[in-house]
C-alpha positions as CSV (number, residue, x, y, z in Angstrom):
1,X,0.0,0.0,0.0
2,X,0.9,3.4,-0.8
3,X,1.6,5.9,2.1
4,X,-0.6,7.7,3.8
5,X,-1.1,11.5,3.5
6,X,-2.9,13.1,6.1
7,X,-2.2,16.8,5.0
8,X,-6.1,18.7,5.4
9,X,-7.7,15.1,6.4
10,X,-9.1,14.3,10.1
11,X,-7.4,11.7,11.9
12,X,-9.4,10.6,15.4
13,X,-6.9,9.6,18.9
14,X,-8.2,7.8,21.1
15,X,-6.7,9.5,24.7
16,X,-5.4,12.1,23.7
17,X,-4.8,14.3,26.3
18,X,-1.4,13.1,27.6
19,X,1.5,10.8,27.1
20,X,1.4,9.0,24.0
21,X,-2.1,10.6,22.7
22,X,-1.1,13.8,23.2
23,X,2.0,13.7,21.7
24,X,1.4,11.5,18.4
25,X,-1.2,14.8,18.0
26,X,1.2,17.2,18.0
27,X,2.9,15.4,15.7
28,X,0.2,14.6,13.2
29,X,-1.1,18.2,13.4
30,X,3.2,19.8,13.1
31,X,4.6,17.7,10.6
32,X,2.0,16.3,8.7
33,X,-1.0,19.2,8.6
34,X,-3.7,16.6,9.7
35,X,-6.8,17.8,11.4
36,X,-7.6,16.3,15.1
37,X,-10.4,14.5,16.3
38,X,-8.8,14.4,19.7
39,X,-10.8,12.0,22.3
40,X,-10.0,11.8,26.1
41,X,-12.3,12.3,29.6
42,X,-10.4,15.6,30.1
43,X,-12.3,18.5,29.1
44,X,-9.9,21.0,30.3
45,X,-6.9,19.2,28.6
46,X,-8.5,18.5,25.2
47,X,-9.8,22.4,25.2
48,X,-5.5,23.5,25.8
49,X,-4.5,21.1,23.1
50,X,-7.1,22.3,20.6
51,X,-6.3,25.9,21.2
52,X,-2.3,25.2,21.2
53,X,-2.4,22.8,17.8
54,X,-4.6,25.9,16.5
55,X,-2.8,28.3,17.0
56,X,0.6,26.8,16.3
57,X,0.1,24.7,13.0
58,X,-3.5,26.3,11.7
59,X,-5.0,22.9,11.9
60,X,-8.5,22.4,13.1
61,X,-8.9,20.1,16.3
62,X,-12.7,18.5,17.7
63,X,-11.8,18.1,21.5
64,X,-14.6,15.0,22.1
65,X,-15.3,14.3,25.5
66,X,-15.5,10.3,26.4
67,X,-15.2,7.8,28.8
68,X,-14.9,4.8,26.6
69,X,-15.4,2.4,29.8
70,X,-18.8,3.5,29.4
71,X,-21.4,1.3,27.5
72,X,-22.2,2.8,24.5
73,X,-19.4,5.3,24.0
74,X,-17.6,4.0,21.6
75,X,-20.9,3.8,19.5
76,X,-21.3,8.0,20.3
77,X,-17.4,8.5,19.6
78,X,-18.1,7.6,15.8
79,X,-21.5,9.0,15.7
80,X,-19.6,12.6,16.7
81,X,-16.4,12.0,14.4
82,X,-18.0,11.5,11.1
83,X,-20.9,13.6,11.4
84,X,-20.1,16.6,8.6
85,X,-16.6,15.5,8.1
86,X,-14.6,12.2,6.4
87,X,-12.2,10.6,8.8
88,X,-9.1,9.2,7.0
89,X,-6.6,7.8,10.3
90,X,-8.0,6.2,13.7
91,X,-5.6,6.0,16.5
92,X,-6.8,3.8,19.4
93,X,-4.4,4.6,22.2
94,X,-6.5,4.8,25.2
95,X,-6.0,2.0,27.8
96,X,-5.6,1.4,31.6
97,X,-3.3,-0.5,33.9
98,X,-3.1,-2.4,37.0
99,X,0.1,-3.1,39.1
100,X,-0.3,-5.5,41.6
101,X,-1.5,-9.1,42.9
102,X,-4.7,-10.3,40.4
103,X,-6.3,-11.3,44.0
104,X,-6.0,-7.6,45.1
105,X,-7.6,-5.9,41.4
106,X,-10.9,-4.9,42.6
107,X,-13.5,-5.9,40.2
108,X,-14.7,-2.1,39.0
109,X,-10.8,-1.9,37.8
110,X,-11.2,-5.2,35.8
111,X,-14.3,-3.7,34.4
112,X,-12.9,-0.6,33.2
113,X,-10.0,-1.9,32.1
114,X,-11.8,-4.8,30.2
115,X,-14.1,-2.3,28.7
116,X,-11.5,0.3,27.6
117,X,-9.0,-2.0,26.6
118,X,-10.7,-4.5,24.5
119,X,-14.2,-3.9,24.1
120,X,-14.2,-0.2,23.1
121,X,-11.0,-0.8,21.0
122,X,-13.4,-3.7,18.8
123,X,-16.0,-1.3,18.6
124,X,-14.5,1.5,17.1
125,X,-12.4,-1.0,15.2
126,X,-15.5,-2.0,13.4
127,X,-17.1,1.5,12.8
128,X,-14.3,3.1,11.7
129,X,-12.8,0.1,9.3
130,X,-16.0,-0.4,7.7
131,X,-16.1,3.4,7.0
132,X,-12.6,3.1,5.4
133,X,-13.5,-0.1,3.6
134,X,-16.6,1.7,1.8
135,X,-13.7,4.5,0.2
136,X,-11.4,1.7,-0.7
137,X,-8.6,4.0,1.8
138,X,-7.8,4.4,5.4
139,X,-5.5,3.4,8.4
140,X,-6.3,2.2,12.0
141,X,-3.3,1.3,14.6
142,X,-4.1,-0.2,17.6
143,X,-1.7,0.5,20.4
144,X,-0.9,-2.7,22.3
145,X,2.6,-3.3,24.7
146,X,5.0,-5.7,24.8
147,X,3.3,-7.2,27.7
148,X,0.7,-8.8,25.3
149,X,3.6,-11.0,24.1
150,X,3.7,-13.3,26.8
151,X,2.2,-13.9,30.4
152,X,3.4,-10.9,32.8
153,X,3.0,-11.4,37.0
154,X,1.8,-8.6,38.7
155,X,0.0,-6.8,35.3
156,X,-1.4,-10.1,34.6
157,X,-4.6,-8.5,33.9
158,X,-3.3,-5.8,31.3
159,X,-1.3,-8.1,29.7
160,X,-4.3,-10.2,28.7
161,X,-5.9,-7.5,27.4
162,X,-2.8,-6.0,25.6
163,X,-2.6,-10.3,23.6
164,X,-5.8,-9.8,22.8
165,X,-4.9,-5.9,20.6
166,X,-2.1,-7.8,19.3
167,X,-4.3,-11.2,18.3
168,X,-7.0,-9.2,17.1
169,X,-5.6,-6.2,15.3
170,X,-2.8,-8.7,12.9
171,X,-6.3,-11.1,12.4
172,X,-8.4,-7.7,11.2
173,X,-5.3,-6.6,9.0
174,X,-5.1,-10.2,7.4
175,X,-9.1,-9.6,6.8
176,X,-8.4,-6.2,5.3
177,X,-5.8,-6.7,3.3
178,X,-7.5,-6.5,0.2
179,X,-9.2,-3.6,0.7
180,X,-7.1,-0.7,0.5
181,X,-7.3,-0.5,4.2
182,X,-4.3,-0.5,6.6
183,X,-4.2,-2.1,10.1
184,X,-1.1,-1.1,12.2
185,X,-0.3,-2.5,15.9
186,X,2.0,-0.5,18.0
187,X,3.6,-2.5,20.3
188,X,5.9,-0.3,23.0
189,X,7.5,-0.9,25.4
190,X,7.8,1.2,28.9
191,X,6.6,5.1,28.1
192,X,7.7,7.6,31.0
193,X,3.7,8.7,31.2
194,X,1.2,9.5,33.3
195,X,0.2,5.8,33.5
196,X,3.6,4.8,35.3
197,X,2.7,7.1,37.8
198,X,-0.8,6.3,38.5
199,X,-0.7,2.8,38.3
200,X,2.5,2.6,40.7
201,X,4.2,1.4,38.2
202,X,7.1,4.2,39.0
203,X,7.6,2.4,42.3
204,X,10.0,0.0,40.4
205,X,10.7,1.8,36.7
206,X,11.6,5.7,36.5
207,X,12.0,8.0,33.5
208,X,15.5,7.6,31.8
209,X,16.1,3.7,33.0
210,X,16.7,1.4,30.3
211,X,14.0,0.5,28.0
212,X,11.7,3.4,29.2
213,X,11.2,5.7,26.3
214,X,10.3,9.0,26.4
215,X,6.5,9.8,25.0
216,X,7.5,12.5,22.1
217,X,10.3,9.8,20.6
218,X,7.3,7.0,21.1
219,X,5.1,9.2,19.3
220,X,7.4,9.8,16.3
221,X,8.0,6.1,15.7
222,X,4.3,5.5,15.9
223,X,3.0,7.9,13.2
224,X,5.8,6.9,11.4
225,X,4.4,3.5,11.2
226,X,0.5,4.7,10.6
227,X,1.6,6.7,7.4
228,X,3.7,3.8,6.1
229,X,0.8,1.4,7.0
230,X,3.3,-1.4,8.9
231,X,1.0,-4.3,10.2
232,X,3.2,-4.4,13.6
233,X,6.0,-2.1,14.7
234,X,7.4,-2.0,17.9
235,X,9.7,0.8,19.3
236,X,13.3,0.6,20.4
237,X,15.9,-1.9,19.6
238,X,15.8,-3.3,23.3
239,X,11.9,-3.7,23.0
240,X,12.2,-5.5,19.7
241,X,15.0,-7.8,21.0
242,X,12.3,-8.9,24.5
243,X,9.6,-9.1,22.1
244,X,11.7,-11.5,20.1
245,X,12.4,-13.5,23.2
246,X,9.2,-14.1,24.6
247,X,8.1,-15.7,21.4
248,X,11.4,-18.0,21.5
249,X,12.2,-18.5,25.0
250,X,9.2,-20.7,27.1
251,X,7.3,-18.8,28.7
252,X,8.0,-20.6,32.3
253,X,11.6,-18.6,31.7
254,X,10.3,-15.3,31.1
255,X,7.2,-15.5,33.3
256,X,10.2,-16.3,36.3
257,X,12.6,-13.3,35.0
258,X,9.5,-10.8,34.6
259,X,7.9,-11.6,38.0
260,X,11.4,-10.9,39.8
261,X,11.8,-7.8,37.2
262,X,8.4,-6.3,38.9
263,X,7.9,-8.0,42.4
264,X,10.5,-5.0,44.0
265,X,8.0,-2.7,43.0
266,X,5.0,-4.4,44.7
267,X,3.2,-2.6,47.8
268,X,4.4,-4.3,51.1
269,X,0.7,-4.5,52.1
270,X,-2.3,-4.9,50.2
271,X,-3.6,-1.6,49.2
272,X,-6.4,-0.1,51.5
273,X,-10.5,0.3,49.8
């Protein structure tokens, strides 16, 4: 397939208000002139991004207010996108962690990771790719982890979901293949975000360590790999050389090596309703 060129066309993120979202916007709206349907829970956040992308690079930006854990949101999300205007990229970034013991996860944070994780990203998957598939043109990435490639202790949870991106979105690009319509999965590794912070995740990995890459130089390699259409790219030498060993190595090995990688950064006690 031919590159994509987003110059003047919308392209819709999926949280986009910080980290990853926020930045693969500035880059989409900078360097390649595309217009921003830009998605997150944050009003406040999506109204600064709007008014900074703007002003800086004359683009136009629809700040869309979701909670895609919410039943039916996805469904609204596309409604709102593609009413008066043709929507050429879909970036599905948004996603939610937990560190910690799967016997401590209380079961509203299984729901709303479950939902925004998997069910919203198969919903919009659908809307969206059927859209593109009536033009004959259009790309969708999912954004997985390297977690999905193989069991992971302590983010057991978010690792299931993350397999299931991977499983799903390389199945729907073999389906679409045909069709003029591009299915990317973005696969990184440790981002120095919000999410490391508020899933506790910082207890054990900081900003700078090894294989923790900054969200602007995430960002870049992931448009990168929406505009060339790539079926799966994942970020960083290191993170392609651990994604290479979980599919080679058993997974008794690497289950062992990543539960003593994460087990330093486990609460002492359970964590308190």
């Amino acid at each position: 397939m031919k590159p994509m060129n987003f110059r003047g066309r919308w392209v819709l993120i999926t949280g986009a208000s910080s980290g990853l979202g926020l930045e693969m916007a500035r880059l989409l709206a900078k360097e390649h002139g595309a217009h921003i349907v830009a998605v997150a829970r944050r009003e406040d956040r999506l109204l600064a991004l709007k008014a900074e992308l703007e002003g800086a690079h004359g683009v136009q930006v629809l700040p869309l207010v979701a909670d895609l854990s919410r039943p039916g949101e996805a469904e609204r999300v596309h409604a709102v996108a593609v009413e008066g205007r043709t929507v050429d990229g879909v970036i599905l970034n948004a996603g939610v962690t937990f560190f910690g013991r799967v016997l401590e996860q209380p079961a509203e944070s299984f729901d709303t990771m479950l939902a925004t994780n998997v069910t919203s990203v198969v919903r919009m998957s659908q809307r969206f790719a059927a859209d593109f598939v009536r033009r004959g043109e259009g790309a969708l990435m999912l954004v997985a982890s390297t977690a999905g490639f193989a069991p992971l202790p302590y983010q057991a949870t978010y690792a299931a979901t993350k397999s299931f991106v991977i499983s799903f979105g390389r199945g729907l690009a073999h389906e679409l293949r045909k069709t003029g319509v591009s299915v990317t999965v973005f696969a990184p590794g440790g981002i120095a975000t919000e999410m490391l912070s508020l899933s506790g995740l910082d207890r054990q990995f900081k900003a700078g360590d090894l294989g923790i890459m900054s969200a602007d130089a995430c960002a870049r390699i992931a448009v990168e790999a929406l505009v060339r259409r790539r079926e799966l790219a994942v970020p960083g030498l290191l993170n392609r050389f651990l994604a290479t060993t979980m599919k080679l190595l058993p997974h008794a090995f690497i289950v062992q090596r990543s539960a003593a990688l994460y087990e330093g950064g486990l609460l002492k006690e359970p964590p308190k309703p």
